[in-house]
C-alpha positions in Angstrom: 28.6 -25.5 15.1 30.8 -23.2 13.1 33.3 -25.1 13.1 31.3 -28.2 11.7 29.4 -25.8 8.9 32.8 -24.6 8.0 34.6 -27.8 7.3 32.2 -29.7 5.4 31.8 -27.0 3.6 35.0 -26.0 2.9 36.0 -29.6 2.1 33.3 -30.2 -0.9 34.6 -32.1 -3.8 33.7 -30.8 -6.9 34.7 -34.2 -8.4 32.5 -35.8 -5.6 29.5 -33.2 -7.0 29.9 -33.9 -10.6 29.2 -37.6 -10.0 26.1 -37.3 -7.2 24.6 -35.0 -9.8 25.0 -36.9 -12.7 23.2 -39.7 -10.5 20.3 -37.6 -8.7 17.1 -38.1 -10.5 15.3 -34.6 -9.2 12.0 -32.6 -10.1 11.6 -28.9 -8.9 8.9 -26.4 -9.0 8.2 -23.0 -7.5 5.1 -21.5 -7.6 5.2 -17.6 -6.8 1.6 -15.6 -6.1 2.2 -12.2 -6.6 -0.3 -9.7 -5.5 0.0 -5.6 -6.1 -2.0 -3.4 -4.2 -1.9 -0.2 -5.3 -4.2 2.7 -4.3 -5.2 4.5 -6.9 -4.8 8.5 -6.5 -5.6 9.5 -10.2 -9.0 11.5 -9.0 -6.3 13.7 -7.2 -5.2 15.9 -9.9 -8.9 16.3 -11.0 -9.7 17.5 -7.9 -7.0 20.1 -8.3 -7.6 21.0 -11.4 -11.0 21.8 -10.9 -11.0 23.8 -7.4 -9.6 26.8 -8.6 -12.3 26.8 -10.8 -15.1 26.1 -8.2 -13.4 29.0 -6.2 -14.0 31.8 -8.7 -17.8 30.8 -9.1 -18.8 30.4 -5.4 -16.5 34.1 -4.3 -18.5 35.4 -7.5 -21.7 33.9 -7.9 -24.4 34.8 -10.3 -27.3 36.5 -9.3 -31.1 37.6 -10.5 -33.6 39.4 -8.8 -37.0 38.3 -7.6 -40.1 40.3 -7.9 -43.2 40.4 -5.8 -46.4 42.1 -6.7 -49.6 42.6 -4.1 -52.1 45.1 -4.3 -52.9 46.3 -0.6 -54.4 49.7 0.8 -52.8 52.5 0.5 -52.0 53.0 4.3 -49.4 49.4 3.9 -47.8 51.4 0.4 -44.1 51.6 1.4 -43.2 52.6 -2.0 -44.9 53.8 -5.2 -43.0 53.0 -8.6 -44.0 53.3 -12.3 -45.6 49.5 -12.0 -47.7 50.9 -9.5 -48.9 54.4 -11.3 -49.1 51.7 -14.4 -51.3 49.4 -12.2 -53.4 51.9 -11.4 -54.4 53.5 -14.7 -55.2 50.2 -15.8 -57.6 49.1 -12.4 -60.0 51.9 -12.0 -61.7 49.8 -9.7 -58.8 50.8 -7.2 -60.1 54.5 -7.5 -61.6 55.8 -4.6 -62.3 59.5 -5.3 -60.7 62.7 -7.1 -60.0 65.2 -5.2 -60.9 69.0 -5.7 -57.6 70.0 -7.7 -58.9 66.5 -9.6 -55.8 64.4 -8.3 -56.5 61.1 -8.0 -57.4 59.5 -4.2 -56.4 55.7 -4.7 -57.6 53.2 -2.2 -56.1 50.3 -3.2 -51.8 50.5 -4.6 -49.8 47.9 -6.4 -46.9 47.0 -3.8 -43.6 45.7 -6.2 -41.1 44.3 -3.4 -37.9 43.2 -5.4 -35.3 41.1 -3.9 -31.3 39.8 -5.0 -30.9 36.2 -4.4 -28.6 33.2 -5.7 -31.1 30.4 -5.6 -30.1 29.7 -9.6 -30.3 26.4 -10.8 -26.4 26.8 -11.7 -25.6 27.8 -8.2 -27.6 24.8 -7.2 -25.8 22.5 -9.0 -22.6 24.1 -7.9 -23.5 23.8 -4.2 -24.8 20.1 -4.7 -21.3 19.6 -6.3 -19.8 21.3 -3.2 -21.7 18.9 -1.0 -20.7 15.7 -3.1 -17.2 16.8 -3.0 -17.3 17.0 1.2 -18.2 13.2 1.6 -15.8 12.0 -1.1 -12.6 13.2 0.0 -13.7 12.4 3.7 -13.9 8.8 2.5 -10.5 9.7 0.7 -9.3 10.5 4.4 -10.2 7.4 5.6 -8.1 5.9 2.9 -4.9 7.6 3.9 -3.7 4.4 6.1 -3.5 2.0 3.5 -0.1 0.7 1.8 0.4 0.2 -1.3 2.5 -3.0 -0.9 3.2 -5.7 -3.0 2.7 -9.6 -1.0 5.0 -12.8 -2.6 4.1 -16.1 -1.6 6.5 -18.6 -2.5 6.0 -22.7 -2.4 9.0 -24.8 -3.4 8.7 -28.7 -3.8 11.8 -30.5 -4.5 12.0 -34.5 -4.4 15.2 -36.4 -5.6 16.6 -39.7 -5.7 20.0 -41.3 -5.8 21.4 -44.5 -6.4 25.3 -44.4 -5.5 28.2 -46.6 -4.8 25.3 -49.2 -3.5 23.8 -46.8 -1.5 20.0 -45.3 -2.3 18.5 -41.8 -0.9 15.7 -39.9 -1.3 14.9 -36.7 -0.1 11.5 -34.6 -0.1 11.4 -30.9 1.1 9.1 -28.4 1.0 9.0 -24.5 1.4 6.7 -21.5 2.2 8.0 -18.1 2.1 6.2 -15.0 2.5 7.2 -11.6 1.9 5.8 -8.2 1.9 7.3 -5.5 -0.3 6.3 -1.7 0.8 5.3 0.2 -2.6 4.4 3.2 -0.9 6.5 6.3 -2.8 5.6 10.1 -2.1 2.9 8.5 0.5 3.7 12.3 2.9 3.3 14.4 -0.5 -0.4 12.5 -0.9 -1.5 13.5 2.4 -0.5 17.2 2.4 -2.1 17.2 -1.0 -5.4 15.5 0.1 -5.4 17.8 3.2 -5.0 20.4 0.8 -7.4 19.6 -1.0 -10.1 19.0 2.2 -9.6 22.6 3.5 -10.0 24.4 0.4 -13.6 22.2 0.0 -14.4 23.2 3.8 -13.8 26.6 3.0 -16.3 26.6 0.4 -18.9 26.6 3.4 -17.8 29.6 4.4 -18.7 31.8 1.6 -21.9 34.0 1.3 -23.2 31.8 -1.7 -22.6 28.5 0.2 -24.2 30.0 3.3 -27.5 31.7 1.3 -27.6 27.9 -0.7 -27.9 26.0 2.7 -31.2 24.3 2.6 -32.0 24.6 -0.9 -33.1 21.7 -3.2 -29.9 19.7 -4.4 -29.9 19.1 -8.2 -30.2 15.4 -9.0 -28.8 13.2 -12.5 -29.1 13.8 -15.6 -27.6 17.3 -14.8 -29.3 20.7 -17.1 -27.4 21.3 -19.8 -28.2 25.1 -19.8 -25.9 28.0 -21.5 -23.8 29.0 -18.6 -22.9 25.3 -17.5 -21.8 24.2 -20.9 -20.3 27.5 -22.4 -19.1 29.4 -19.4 -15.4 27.8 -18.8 -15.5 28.0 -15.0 -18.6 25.6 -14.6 -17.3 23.6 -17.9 -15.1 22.7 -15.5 -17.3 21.6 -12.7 -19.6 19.4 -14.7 -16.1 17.8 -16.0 -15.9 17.1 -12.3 -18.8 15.7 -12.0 -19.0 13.6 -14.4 -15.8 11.9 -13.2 -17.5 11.7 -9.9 -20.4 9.5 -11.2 -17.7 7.2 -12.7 -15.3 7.0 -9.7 -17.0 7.4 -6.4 -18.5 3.8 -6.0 -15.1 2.6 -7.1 -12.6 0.1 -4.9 -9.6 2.4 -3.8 -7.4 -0.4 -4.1 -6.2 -1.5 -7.7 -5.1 -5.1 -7.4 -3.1 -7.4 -9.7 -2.4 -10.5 -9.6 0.2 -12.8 -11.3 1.1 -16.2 -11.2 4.3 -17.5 -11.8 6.0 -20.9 -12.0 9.6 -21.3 -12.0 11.6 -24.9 -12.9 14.3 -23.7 -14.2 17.7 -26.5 -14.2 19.9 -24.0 -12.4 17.3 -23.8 -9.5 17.1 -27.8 -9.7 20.9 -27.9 -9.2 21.2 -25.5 -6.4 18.9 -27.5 -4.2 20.6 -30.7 -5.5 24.0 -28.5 -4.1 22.1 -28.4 -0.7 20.9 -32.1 -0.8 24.4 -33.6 -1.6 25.7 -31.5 1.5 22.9 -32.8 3.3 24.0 -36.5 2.4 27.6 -35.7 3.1 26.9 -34.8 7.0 24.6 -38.0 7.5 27.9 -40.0 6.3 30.6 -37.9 8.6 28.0 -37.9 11.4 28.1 -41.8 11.0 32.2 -41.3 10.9 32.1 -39.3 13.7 30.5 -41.5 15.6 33.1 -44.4 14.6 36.0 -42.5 15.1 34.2 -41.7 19.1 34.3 -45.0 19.7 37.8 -45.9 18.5 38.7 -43.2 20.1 37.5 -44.6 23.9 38.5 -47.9 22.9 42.0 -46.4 22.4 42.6 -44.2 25.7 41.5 -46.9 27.8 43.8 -49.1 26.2 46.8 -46.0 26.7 45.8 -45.6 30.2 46.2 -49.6 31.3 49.7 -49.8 29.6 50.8 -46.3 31.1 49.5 -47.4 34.2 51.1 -50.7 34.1 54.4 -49.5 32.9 54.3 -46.6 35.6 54.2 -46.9 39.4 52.7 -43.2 40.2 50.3 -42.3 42.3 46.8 -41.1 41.0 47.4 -37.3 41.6 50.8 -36.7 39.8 48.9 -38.9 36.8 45.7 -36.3 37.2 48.3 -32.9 37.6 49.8 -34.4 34.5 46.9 -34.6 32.4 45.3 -31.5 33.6 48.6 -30.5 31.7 47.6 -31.8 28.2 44.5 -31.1 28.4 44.7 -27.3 29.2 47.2 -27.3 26.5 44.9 -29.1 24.0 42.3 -26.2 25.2 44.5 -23.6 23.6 44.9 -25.5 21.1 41.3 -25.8 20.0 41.2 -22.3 20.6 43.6 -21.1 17.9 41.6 -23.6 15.4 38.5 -21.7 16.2 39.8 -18.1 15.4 41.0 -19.4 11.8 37.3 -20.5 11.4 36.1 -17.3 10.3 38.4 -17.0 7.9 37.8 -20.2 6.3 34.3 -19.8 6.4 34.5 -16.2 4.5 37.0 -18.2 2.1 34.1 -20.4 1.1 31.8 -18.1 0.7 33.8 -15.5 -1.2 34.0 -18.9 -3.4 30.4 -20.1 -3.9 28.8 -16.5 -3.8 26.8 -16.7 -7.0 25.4 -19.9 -5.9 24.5 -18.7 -2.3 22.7 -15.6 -4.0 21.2 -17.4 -6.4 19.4 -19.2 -3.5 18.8 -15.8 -1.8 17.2 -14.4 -4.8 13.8 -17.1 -4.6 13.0 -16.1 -1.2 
């Protein structure tokens, strides 16, 4: 088959060309989709931006301190403070008795129990923000398998016809191609990131304000514009965050664009005209072939009844001495064959733009 591919290759008339061009009547067009998919990592340096931040206000939380007042009887008084003495003087109705030195004898005592907690609406807001953060960037896990790729689907319709030396041909073809393109670049430095990214958020839990918050009532839209969240820069930061979350989060992680493109440009036209003209020359040397096959039969038996009739030999010195030629003719063949290559790489050194011209659409 090399052989074949080779020779009519190798043995194309550029005169011969010329003229089946200039009498091909041809109409080409090839309609590319091209579709992008990119996945969209922009909320990543957000994130990191803003974590650092996060950090400092949940290792360093704010704090206030809540106060509880109940009057009981003296024998449940853990401790008496100034409010208490100051209760007192101003309920006499707590008064039991005075004593002989004229000290009072109270029967009833304020009880002030103060306690430290975290449950401000800031912290709130931080640990809600903490929370929201844990389910998006476990759906951003999720997301870690797709490809950004980019997918070209190719369909090529060509239809000639040619009127030549008496003969008429017409050829229809067409093409699909598909081809995906992997887009994926620093793919392994998104991941570590991400991961990154995930155990710094799960280490959040960890910390005493996280752990005192669990439970508490999240904060809901439109957010509390109070002082700390909109002068102190640390939770500036934060409600930045949040913000983009409300924009982002519902959002497709794939970006896709699509184009359209339709190509029928001449020198496209002429390279599948160079494919149909080669296509035509093989139908006519097949036909040749065939021809020469027969003359060819027509002519050994013809040799063999004269050689036979001008030579009284027995049938097995004729067969030793055509086993001769044909062996010989074997080696022959066999030295045609390893010049093939050679010929071949001749041709293609010579039509090379042409070949990856046609390359170059699919």
């Amino acid at each position: 088959m090399l052989k074949n591919i080779t020779d009519v290759m190798n043995n194309i008339s550029t005169g011969d060309l010329d003229l089946f061009l200039s009498k091909t009547e041809s109409n080409f067009i090839c309609s590319s989709d091209i579709k992008e998919t990119k996945i969209d990592y922009s909320w990543l340096n957000v994130l990191e931006d803003t974590l650092p931040n996060i950090d400092k206000i949940v290792r360093n939380p704010r704090r206030f301190i809540i106060q509880e007042e109940d009057v009981v009887i003296v024998e449940k008084t853990k401790k008496v403070s100034q409010e208490t003495i100051k209760h007192l003087a101003q309920h006499s109705e707590n008064i039991q008795d005075l004593d002989e030195n004229g000290d009072v004898v109270p029967k009833k005592l304020l009880n002030v129990h103060k306690e430290d907690t975290t449950d401000l609406y800031e912290n709130r807001f931080i640990y809600t923000l903490v929370t929201r953060l844990e389910s998006f960037i476990n759906r951003q896990l999720e997301n870690l398998e797709l490809v950004s790729n980019k997918e070209i689907k190719k369909d090529v319709k060509y239809k000639a016809s040619t009127a030549i030396n008496n003969r008429k041909i017409n050829i229809e073809l067409k093409m699909h191609a598909e081809d995906t393109i992997d887009l994926s670049e620093f793919g392994t430095d998104y991941k570590n990131r991400i991961l990154a990214c995930y155990e710094v958020i799960s280490g959040f839990r960890t910390t005493e304000m996280i752990r005192e918050l669990v439970g508490c009532s999240l904060v809901r839209n439109p957010i509390r514009k109070t002082n700390l969240i909109l002068r102190e820069p640390n939770f500036q930061k934060a409600f930045i965050l949040w913000q983009y979350l409300d924009t982002f989060e519902y959002k497709d992680p794939k970006v896709v664009n699509y184009e359209k493109i339709t190509n029928t440009s001449k020198e496209l036209n002429d390279e599948f005209t160079l494919g149909y003209f080669i296509d035509c020359n093989a139908i006519d040397e097949r036909k040749e072939n065939l021809m020469q096959y027969k003359d060819i039969d027509a002519k050994l038996n013809k040799l063999l009844n004269e050689y036979i009739y001008e030579n009284n030999q027995d049938i097995d010195k004729f067969i030793d001495k055509t086993k001769a030629y044909y062996i010989k003719a074997l080696k022959n063949k066999e030295i045609r064959i390893q010049n093939i290559s050679k010929i071949y790489e001749n041709f293609i050194s010579l039509h090379k733009s042409k070949i990856n011209n046609i390359k170059e659409m699919f």
